[in-house]
C-alpha positions in Angstrom: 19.3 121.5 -33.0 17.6 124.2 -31.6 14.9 124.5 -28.8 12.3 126.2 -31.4 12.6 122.6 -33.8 11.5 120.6 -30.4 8.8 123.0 -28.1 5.5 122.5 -27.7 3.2 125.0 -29.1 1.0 126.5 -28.5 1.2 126.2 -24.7 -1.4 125.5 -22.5 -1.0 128.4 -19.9 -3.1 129.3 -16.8 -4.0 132.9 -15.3 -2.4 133.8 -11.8 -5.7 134.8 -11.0 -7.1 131.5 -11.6 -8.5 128.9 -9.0 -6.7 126.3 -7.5 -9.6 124.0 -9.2 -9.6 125.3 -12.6 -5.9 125.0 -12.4 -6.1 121.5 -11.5 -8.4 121.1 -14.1 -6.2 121.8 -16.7 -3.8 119.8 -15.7 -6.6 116.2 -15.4 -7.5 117.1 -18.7 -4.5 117.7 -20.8 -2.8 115.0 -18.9 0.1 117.7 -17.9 2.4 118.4 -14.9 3.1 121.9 -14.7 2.1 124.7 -16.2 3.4 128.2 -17.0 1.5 131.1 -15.6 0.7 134.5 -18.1 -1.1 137.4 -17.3 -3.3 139.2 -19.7 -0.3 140.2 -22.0 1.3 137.0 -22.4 3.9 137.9 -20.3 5.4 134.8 -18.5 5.1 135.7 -14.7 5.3 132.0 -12.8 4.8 128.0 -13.1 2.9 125.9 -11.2 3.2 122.3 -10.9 1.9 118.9 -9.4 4.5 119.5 -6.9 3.1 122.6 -5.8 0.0 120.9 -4.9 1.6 118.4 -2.2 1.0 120.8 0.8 -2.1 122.0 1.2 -4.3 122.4 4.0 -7.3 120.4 2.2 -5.2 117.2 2.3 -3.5 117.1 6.0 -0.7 117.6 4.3 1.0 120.9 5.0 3.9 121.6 6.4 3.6 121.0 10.4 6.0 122.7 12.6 6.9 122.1 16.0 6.8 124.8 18.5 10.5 125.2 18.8 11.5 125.3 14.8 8.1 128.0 15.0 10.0 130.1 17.5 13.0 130.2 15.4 11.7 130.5 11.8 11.1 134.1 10.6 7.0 135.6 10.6 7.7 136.0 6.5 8.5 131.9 6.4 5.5 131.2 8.3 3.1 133.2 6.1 5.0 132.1 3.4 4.4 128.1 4.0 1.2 129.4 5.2 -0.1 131.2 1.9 1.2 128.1 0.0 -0.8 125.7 1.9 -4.0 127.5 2.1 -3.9 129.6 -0.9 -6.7 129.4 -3.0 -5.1 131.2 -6.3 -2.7 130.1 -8.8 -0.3 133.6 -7.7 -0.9 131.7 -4.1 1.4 128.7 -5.1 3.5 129.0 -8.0 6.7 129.6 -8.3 7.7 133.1 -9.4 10.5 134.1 -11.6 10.6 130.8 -13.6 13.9 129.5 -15.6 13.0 130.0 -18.9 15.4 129.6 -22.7 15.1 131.6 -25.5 13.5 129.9 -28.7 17.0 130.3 -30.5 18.9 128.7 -27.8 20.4 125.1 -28.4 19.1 122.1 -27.1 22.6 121.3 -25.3 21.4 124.8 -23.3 17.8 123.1 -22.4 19.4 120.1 -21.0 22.1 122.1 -19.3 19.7 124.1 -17.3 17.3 121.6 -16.3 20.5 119.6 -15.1 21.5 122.3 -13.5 17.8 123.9 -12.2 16.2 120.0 -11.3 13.7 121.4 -13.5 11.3 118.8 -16.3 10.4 121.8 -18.3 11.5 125.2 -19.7 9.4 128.1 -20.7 10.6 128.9 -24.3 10.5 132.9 -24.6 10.9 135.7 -26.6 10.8 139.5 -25.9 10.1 137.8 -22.0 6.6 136.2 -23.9 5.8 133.1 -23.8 6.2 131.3 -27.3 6.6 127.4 -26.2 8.0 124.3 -23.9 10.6 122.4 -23.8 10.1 119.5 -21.3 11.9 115.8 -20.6 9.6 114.7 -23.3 10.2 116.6 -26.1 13.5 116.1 -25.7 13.1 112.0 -25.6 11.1 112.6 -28.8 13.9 114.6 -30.3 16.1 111.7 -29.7 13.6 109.0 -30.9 13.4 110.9 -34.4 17.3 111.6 -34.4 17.7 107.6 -34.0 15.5 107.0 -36.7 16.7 109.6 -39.4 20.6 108.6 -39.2 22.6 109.7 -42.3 23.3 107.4 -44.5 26.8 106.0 -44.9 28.5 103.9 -47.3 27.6 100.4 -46.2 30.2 98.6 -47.7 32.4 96.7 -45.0 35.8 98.1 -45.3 34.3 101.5 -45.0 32.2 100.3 -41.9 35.8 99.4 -40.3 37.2 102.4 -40.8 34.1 104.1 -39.1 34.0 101.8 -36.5 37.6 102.7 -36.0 37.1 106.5 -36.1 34.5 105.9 -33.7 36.4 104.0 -31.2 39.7 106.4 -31.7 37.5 109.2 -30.3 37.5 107.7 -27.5 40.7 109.4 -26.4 40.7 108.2 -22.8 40.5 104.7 -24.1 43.3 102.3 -25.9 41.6 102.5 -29.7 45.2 100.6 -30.5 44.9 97.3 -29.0 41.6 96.6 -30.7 41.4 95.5 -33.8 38.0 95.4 -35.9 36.4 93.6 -38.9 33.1 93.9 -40.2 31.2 91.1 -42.3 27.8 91.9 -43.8 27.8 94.6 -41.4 28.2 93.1 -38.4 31.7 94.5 -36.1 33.5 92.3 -34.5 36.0 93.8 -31.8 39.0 91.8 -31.1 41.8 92.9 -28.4 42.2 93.9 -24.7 40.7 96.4 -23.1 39.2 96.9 -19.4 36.0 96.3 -18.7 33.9 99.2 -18.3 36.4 100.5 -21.3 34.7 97.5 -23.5 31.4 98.3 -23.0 31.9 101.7 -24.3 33.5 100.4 -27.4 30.7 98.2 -28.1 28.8 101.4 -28.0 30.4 103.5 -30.1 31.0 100.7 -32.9 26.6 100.6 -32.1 26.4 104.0 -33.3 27.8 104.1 -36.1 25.7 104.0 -39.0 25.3 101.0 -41.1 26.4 98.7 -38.3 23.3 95.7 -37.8 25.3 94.3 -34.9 28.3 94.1 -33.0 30.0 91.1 -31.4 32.2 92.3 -28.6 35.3 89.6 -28.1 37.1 92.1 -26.4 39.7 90.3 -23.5 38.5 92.4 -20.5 40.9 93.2 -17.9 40.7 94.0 -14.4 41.8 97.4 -13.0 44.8 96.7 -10.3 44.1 97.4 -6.7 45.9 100.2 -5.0 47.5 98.3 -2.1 49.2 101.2 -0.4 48.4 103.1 2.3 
């Protein structure tokens, strides 16, 4: 799946010349929590979000710095928190140089590099314009219409037990050969021994597979020995 299938478009964008109430603005009224920045060409150029609005000046909330950590921070930190806190333009407080994908980049990339970033939301670009987002949400909805549009399988129950088996076989890390499975109107039933955390994670791939109502998990779980030595 790509990220073009799943953005949000179009994208509700802000100036960086814009206020710091007009941005704020935006966000009340579209019920958003960030928002990419574009100048007058559509070029991407920063985002701004909620979290840029916890320091400010207007609030008592800025930064506060003793006189010791002031006497050791750098004059460009200072202005810096400074600007941020007091700023009254968008190009005051956001964040330059934003993460962005490419619209033809999977959806594995997305959620790669907002692991990786601690980001909720990607610009989607193209040509370094901005043609989308891709946030938490759309990826939630992604996975909502995934789980409703499974492929069909053959439903009959000796099929379902050899899925069921495939399923739990590629699970290489666990022991697919001391279980044993039968299905019954489409309901699993896993029989054997396996630990217990191990268990769990059969149940849930015998869950997924399609055509399965139910699964009943008589699995013997088994406790992982301590290590005793020292």
């Amino acid at each position: 799946m790509k990220v073009s299938e799943i953005m949000t478009t179009p994208v509700i964008g802000v100036s960086p010349d814009a206020t710091l109430l007009e941005m704020t603005g935006l966000m009340v009224q579209n019920h958003i929590s960030g928002l990419p920045v574009v100048d007058k060409h559509g070029k991407l150029v920063g985002m701004v979000t909620e979290g840029d609005c916890l320091r400010r000046a207007e609030l008592g909330t800025e930064k506060k710095q003793s006189s010791w950590a002031t006497f050791f921070s750098s004059t460009d930190k200072l202005a810096e928190n400074y600007i941020r806190s007091h700023g009254r333009k968008v190009s005051d407080i956001m964040t330059g140089n934003p993460i962005t994908v490419g619209e033809s980049a999977s959806v594995v990339d997305a959620v790669a590099l907002m692991e990786k970033n601690r980001v909720k939301r990607l610009p989607v670009v193209n040509s370094k314009k901005l043609v989308g987002i891709v946030s938490r949400a759309n990826i939630v909805q992604a996975l909502m219409s995934r789980s409703l549009h499974m492929p069909a399988a053959d439903t009959s129950d000796k099929a379902l037990e050899r899925e069921v088996c495939k399923a739990i076989d590629q699970l290489t890390w666990a022991p697919g050969s001391l279980v044993e499975v039968r299905v019954t109107g489409g309901i699993a039933e896993l029989r054997g021994v396996a630990g217990q955390t191990t268990s769990v994670a059969m149940q849930v791939a015998a869950e997924n597979v399609p055509g399965i109502k139910s699964v009943k998990n008589f699995l013997a779980t088994i406790e992982p020995v301590a290590d005793t030595t020292e």
